[in-house]
C-alpha positions in Angstrom: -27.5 -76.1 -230.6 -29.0 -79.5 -229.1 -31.8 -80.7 -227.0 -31.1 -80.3 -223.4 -30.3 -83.1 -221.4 -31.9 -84.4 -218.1 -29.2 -82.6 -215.4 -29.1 -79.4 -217.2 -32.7 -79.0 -217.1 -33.6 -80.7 -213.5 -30.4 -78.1 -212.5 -32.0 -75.1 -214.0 -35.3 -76.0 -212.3 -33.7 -76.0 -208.7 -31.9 -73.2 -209.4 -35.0 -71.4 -210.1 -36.8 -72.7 -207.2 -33.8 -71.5 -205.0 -34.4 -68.0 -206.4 -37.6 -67.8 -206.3 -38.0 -68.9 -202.2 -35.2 -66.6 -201.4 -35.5 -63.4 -203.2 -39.0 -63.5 -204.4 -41.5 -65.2 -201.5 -39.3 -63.8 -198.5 -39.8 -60.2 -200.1 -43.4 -60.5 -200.9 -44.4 -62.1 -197.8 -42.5 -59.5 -196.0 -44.3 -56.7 -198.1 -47.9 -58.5 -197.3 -47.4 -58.8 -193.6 -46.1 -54.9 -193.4 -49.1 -53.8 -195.5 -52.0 -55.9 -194.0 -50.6 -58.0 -191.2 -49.5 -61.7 -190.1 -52.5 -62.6 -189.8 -53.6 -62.1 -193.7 -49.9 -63.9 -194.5 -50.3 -67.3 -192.6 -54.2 -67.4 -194.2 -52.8 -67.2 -197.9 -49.0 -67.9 -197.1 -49.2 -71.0 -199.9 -50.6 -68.5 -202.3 -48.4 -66.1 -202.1 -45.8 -68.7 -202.7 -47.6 -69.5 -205.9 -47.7 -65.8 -207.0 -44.3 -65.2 -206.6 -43.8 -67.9 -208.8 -45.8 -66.8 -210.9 -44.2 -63.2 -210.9 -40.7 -64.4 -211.4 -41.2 -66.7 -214.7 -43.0 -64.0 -216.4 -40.6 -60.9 -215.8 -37.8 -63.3 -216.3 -39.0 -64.8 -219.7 -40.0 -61.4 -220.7 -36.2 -60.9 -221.1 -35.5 -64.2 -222.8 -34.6 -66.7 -220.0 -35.1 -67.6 -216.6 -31.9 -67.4 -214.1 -32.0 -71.1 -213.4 -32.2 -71.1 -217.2 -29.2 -68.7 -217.6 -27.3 -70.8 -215.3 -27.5 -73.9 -217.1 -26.8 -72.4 -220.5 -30.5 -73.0 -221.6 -32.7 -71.8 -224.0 -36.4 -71.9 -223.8 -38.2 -73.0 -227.1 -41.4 -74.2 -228.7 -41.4 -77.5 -229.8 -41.9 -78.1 -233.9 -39.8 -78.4 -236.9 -37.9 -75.9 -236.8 -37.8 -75.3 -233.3 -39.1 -71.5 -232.5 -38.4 -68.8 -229.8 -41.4 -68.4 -227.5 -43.4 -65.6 -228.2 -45.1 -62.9 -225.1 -48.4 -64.7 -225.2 -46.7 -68.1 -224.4 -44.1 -66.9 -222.0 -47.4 -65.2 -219.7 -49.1 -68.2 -220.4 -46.5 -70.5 -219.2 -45.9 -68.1 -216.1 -49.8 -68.4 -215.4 -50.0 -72.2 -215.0 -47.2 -72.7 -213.3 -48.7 -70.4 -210.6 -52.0 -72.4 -211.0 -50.0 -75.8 -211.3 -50.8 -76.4 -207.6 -53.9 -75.4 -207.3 -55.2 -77.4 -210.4 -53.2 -80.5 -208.6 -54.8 -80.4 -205.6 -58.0 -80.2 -207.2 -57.1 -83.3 -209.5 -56.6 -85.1 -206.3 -59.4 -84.4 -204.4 -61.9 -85.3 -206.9 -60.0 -88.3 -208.7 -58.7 -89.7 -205.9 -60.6 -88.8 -203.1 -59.8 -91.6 -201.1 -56.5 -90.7 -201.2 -54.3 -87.3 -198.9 -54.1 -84.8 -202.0 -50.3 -84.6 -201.0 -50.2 -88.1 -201.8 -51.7 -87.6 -205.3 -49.3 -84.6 -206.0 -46.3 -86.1 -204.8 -46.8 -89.4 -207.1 -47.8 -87.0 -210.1 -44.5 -85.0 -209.6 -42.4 -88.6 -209.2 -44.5 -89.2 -212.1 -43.1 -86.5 -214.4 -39.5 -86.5 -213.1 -39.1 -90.2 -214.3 -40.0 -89.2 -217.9 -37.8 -86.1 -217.7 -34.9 -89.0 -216.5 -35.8 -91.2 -219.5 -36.7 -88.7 -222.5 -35.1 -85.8 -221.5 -37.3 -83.7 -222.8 -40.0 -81.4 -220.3 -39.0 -80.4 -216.9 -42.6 -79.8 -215.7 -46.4 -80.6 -216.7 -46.8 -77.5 -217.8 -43.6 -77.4 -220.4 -45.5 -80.3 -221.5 -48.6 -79.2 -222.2 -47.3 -76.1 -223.6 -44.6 -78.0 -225.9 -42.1 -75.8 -224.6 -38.7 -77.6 -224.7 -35.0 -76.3 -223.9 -32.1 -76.4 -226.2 -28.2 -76.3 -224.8 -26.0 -73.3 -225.5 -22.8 -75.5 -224.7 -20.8 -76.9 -227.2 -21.8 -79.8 -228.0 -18.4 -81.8 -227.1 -18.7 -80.7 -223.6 -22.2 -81.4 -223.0 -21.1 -85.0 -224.6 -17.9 -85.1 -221.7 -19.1 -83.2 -218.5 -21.2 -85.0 -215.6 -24.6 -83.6 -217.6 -24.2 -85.9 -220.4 -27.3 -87.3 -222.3 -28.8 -90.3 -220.3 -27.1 -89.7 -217.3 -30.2 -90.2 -215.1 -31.8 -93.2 -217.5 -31.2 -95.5 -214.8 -32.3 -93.5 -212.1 -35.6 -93.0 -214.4 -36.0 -96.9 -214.4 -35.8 -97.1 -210.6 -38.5 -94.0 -210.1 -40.6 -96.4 -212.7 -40.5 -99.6 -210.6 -41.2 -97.3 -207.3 -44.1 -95.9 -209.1 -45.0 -99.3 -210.2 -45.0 -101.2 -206.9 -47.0 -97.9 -205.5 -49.7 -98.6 -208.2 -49.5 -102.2 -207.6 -50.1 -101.6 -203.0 -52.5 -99.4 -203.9 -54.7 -101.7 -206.5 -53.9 -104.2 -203.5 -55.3 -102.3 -200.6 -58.2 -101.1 -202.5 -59.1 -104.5 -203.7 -59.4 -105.6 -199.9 -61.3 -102.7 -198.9 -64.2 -103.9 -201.6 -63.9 -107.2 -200.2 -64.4 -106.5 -197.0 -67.0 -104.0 -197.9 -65.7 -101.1 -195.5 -64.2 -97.6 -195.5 -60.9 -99.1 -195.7 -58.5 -96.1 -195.9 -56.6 -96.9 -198.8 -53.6 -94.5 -198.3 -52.4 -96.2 -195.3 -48.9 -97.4 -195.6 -47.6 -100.8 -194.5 -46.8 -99.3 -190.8 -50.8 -98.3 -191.0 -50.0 -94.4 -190.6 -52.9 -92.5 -191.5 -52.5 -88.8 -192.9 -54.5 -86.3 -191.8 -56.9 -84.2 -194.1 -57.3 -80.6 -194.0 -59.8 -80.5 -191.9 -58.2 -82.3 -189.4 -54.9 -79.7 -189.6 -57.3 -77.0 -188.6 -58.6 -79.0 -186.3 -55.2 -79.2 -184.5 -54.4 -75.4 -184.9 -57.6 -74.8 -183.5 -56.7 -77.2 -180.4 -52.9 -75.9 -179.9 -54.4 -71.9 -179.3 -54.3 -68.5 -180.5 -50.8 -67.1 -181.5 -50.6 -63.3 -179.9 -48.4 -62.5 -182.8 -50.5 -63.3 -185.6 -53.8 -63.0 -183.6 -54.9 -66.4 -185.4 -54.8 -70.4 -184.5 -51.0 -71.6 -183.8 -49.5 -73.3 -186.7 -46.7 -75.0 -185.8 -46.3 -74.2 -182.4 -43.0 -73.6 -181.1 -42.0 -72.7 -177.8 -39.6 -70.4 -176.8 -37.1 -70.5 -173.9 -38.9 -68.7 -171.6 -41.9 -70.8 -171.9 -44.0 -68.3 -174.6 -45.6 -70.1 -177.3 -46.0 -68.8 -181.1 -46.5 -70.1 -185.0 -43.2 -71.2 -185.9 -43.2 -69.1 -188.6 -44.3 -66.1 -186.4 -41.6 -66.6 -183.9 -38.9 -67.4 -187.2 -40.1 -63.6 -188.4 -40.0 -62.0 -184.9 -36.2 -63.3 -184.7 -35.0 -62.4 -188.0 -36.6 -59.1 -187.9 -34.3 -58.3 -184.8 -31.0 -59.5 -185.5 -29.4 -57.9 -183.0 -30.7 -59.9 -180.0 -34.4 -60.5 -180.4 -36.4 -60.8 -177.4 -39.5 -62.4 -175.9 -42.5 -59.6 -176.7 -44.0 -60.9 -173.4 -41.2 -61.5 -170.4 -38.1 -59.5 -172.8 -36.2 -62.6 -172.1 -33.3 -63.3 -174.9 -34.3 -65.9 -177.4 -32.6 -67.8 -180.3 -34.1 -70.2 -183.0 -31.6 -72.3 -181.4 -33.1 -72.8 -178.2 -36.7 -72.7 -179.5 -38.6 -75.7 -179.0 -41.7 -77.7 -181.6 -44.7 -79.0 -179.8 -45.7 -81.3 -182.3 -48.3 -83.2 -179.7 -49.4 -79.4 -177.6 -52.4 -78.6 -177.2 -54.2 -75.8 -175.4 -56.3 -76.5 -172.6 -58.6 -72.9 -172.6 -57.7 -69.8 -174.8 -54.8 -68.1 -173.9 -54.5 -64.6 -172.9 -50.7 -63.6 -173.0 -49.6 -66.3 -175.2 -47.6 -68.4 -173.0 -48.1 -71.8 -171.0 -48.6 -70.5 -168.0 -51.8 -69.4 -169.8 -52.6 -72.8 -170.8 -52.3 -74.6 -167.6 -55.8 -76.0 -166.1 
């Protein structure tokens, strides 16, 4: 057996990511909202995406190998000389930060760069790690990293040599993410530089175009402005119209649909509605609290 190269590994990882959005988050969202309602799932829906995460790797390792993994022909393994199967203490570790792993991100970003949208921060930290996976070919995540936990091929070797997953397939893509990450460092340097000069709260995030992103704050701000959702019972995120003039969360609506697949209906007028003829309001927002959810409820 041999190291792992950059494809296999980056393959395996989206091939877990695929599973674990599908068949793990769907279910235990689904299972959350039965037992204690919508409203509980919008308030922690990011956590329960990290616990299912979390979930998955350790009842997965627990049998030797995650599906992505399986997929790909990989093999989990501690690094050192000789290389050594993980053991149940390092598999539940590994399962543990990568649940945390955004949590402890977002964190990072607020206190290090506070200046700075934490989804900013994450995004160039995640850039960030996928270059050195494209140049070393070694971890697929921070936490492999920190963990030393490596991946080893079960192909033969001559294939892995031939096939589109050969070693330093992605070296030059790896360069390119370098010199992106580069000239980011560089605009940034730049803008803050100014912003001491000209002694003000220059917001250093803005791009060339001068977008601003807003803060958390400011998304509940807007959630709070665009109403109550009356299937959730709590602020509209998202909202989305539907046909009939009713608005809902996205994600509510999305739910309401799929749970009644043979021709969902309005739970207000029992008008027909699709996703496809549902509508975003990206710019709505309420004018008083609504009463039956719809716009006629908004109007002055």
């Amino acid at each position: 057996m041999q190291p792992a190269t950059a494809p296999y590994i980056l393959r395996s990882l989206y091939k877990d990511e695929h599973i674990i959005d599908n068949h793990v988050t769907r279910p235990l969202t689904g299972l959350v909202t039965a037992l204690f309602g919508a409203h509980w799932t919008n308030r922690y829906d990011s956590h329960l995406g990290n616990l299912a995460k979390g979930l998955y790797v350790a009842l997965s390792l627990i049998r030797g190998q995650t599906l992505g993994e399986e997929f790909c022909d990989l093999l989990p393994v501690t690094r050192g000389n000789p290389t050594r199967m993980m053991g149940i203490t390092r598999k539940l570790l590994l399962a543990l930060l990568l649940a945390l792993e955004p949590v402890a991100l977002f964190h990072f970003a607020v206190r290090m760069f506070p200046a700075v949208p934490p989804h900013d921060v994450i995004a160039n930290v995640r850039k960030f790690t996928l270059m050195l996976l494209f140049l070393f070919e070694t971890y697929g995540t921070l936490v492999h990293r920190l963990l030393g936990v490596r991946h080893l091929s079960l192909l033969p070797s001559q294939k892995l040599q031939n096939d589109d997953g050969a070693p330093n397939t992605y070296f030059g893509l790896g360069i390119l993410v370098l010199l992106e990450l580069i000239v980011r460092l560089w605009r940034y340097m730049e803008r803050r530089r100014l912003a001491l000069q000209q002694g003000s709260h220059y917001d250093v995030s803005r791009d060339e175009e001068g977008q601003e992103h807003e803060d958390s704050d400011a998304d509940d701000n807007q959630n709070a402005a665009a109403g109550k959702c009356m299937l959730c019972l709590s602020n509209r995120k998202q909202p989305t119209a539907t046909s009939c003039g009713h608005i809902f969360c996205w994600r509510c609506l999305l739910d309401w649909i799929k749970s009644n697949s043979h021709g969902a209906i309005c739970p207000f007028c029992r008008r027909q509605i699709t996703v496809q003829s549902s509508v975003p309001l990206y710019l709505y927002v309420a004018k008083e609290a609504p009463t039956a959810g719809g716009v006629h409820d908004t109007s002055a």
